[in-house]
N, C-alpha and C positions, 0 to 999 in steps of 0.2 A: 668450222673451218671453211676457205673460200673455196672453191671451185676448182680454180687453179692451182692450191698448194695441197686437194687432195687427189690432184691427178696424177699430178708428182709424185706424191708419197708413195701413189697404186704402183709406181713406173719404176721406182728405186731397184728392188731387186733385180731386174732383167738390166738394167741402165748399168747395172753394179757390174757386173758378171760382163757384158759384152765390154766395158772399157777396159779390165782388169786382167782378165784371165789369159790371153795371148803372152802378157809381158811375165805375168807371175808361174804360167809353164816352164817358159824360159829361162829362168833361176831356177827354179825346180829343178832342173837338169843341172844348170850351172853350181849348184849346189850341192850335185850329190856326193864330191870328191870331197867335203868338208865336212860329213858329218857320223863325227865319232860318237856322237851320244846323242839321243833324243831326250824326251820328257818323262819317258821312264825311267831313265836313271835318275832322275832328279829323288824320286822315290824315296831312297834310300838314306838323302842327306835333309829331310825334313826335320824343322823342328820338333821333338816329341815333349817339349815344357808347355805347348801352348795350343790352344782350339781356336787361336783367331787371326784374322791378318786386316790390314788396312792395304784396302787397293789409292793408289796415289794416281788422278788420270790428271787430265792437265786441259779443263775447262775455265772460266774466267773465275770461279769462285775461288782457287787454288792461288790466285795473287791476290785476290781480295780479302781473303780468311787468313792466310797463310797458315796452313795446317799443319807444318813443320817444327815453328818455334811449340806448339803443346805436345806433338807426339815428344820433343828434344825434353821438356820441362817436366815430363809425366814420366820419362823414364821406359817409354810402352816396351814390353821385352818379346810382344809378339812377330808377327811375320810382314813385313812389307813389301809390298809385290808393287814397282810402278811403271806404268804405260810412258815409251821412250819419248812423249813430247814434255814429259815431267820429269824426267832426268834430269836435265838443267836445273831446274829450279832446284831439285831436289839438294843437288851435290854442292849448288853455291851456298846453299842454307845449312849445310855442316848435315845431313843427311845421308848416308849410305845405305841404300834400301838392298835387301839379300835377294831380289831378281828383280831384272827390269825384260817389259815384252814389248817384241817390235814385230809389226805385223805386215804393213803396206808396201808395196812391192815397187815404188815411185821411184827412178833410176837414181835422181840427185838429190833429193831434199829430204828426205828420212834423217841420211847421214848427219845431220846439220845439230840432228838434238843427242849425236855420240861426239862432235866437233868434228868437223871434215877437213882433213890435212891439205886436201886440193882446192880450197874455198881461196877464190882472188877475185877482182878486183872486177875483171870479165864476166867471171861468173855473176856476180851479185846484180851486175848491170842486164845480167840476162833475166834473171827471175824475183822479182819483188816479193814472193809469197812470205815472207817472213814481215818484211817491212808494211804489209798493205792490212794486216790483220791484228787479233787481239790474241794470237796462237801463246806468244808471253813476252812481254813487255818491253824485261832487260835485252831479249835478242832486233829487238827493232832500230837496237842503236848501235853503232861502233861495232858494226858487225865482224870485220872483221877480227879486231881487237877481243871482242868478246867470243869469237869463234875460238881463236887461241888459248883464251883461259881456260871454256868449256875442256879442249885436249889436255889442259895440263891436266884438270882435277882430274877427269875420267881416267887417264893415265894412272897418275898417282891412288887410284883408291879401285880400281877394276878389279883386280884379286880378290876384293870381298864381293863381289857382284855376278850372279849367275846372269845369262842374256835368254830370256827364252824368247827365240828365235826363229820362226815362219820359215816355211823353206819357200816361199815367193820372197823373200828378202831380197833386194838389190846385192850385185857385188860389192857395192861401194860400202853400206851400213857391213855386210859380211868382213872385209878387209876389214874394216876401220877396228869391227870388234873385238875379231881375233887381233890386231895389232898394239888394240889397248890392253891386254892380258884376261880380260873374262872370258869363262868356259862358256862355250854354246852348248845349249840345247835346244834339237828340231824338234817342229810337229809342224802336222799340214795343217792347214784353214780346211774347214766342211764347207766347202763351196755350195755344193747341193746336195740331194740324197743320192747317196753311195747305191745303193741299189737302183737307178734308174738306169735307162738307157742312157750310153754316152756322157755319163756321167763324171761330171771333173775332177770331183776328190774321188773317184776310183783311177783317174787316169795318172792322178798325182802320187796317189797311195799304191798304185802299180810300179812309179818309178824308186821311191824309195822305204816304204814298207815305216815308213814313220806313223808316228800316233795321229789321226784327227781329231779334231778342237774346234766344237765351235765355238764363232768370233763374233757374235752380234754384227758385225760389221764394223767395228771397227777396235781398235788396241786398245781402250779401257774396258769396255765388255769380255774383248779377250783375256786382258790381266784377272778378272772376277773369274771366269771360266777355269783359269788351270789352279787358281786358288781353292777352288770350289771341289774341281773335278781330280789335279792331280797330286794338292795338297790336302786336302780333306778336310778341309777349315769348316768350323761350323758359325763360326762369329765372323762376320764379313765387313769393317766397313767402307765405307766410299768418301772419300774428298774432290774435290776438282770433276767430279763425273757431273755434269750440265746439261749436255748435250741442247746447249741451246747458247744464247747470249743474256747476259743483264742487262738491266731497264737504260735505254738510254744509248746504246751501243751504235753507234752509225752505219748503215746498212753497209757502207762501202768496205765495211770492217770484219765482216761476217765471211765464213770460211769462201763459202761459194759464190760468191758476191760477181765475178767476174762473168761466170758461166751464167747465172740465172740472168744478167745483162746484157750478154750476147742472147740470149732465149728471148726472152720476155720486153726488153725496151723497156719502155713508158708504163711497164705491168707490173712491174719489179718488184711495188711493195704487197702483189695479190700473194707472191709467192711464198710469204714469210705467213708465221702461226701466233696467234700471240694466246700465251700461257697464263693461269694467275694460279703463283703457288700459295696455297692458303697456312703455310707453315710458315712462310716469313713475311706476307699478304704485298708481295711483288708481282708485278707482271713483268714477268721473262719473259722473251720470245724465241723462235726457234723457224728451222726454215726445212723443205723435206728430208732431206738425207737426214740432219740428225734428229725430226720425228720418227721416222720410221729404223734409225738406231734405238730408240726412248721404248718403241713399239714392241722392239725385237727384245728388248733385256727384260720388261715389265714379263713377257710371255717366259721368256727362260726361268727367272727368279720359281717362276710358279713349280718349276719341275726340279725344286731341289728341298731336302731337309732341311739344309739352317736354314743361320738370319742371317741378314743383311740388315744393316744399318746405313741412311741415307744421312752422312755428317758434313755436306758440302754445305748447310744453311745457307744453299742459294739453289738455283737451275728449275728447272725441268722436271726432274723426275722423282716421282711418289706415286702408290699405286695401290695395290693388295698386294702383302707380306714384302712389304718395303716400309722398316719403320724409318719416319724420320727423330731424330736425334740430335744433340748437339756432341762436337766431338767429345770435347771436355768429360761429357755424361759418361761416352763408352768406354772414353782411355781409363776414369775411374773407376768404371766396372769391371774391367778386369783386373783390376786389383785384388780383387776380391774376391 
């Protein structure tokens, strides 16, 4: 790894936490009058036919595999749990997954992957992040046009959709949820360890006495997390989980592309990682934040009893006790 893209990596968690935590207190609070249920009550309305679930996160391999048409064709009758930048995809592909998690506390652009009713015209002109990256595809075009479909489905199919819900959530993803008709349920982010001094997820868990979860740092690691921890799932698998980009992807396209260019200049390309998955014999690449997301899950995975299965046949991540798989393999095996 270069110099420069493991200085970064070393810098992530403190980097994470001083951008975040100011704004994610602040819905903490703004939050507290909304929440009738946490993630404990989820408890109760689990599946009991099934020990496994499919996390759906929403990395480039999830348009490129599209792992929806086999779960749709296979019939899978287990649990699907999808991280809210997979939403979209999920619902236009005839998909209604029984919880979706949304984690990130970003004032406007969360909302955008539940369809955001106040999306115009000004807006779109102020912030490119949708248009400048590979975040998913169909949303890069006719945005607003396709903002508006996004509302119809989610509207029309929310009832079957639990939201499990971050209490740093924006008001905006918060309204937009509860206005599309699914039930929330809170839990904090483990910001840090609860036992230190001045410690955030105490100061957060002070104000609403919700369940903490950790998040790897970001909404797919989270979705594995409450699958794992407050479904019980022993069969895990993973689609769209990357955490990095495919061969070939143009730098300018990559999540952070904007920041690491204001940082670095003419350095730009030290900052990135490049990978070689030896399961599909690709070089992916990856740049710090989501190495040191790849970092944080490989180490969590280690601290649980199931499996997990890696079924995105693309990205980043494989490890110890991370089998990789093809979906098709898993969805058949639970057949069985």
């Amino acid at each position: 790894m270069k110099d420069l893209a493991k200085e970064l990596v070393d810098r992530i968690p403190a980097l994470t936490l001083t951008k975040s935590v100011p704004t994610a207190l602040e819905n903490t609070y703004s939050n507290l009058s909304f929440m009738d249920h946490t993630v404990k009550d989820v408890v109760a309305d689990v599946k009991p036919d099934s020990q496994s679930a499919i996390i759906i996160a929403s990395g480039p391999s999830l348009h490129l595999q599209n792992p929806v048409e086999n779960i749709l064709a296979e019939q899978y009758a287990g649990t699907i749990v999808c991280a809210d930048g997979a939403l979209p995809y999920c619902l236009r592909n005839g998909l209604i997954p029984d919880y979706v998690v949304t984690l990130d506390p970003h004032p406007t652009r969360i909302v955008r992957w539940f369809g955001d009713p106040d999306l115009d015209s000004a807006a779109l002109a102020q912030d490119d992040y949708f248009r400048r990256q590979d975040l998913d595809p169909h949303m890069e075009e006719k945005e607003l046009e396709r903002n508006s479909e996004l509302i119809t489905l989610l509207n029309q199919t929310a009832h079957g959709i639990k939201c499990i819900i971050a209490t740093c959530s924006s008001r905006a993803v918060r309204d937009r949820c509860i206005s599309s008709g699914m039930q929330l349920y809170w839990w904090n982010p483990l910001y840090d360890d609860i036992d230190t001094e001045d410690s955030i997820t105490r100061q957060a868990y002070d104000i609403n006495h919700a369940p903490c979860l950790a998040t790897g740092g970001n909404t797919g690691s989270s979705a594995w997390v409450f699958a794992s921890v407050i479904l019980k799932k022993t069969q895990i698998a993973l689609v769209g989980m990357d955490f990095g980009y495919a061969p070939g992807t143009p730098l300018n396209k990559t999540q952070y592309y904007k920041e690491a260019l204001d940082l670095f200049g003419d350095k730009i390309e030290d900052a990135f990682i490049d990978i070689f998955n030896p399961y599909t014999q690709e070089h992916w690449f990856t740049d710090p934040t989501y190495y040191w997301y790849r970092q944080v899950f490989l180490n969590m995975i280690q601290q649980t009893n199931g499996t997990t299965y890696n079924c995105t046949q693309g990205g980043t991540l494989f490890g110890d006790r991370l089998e990789f798989k093809p979906l098709l393999e898993f969805l058949s095996d639970q057949k069985q």
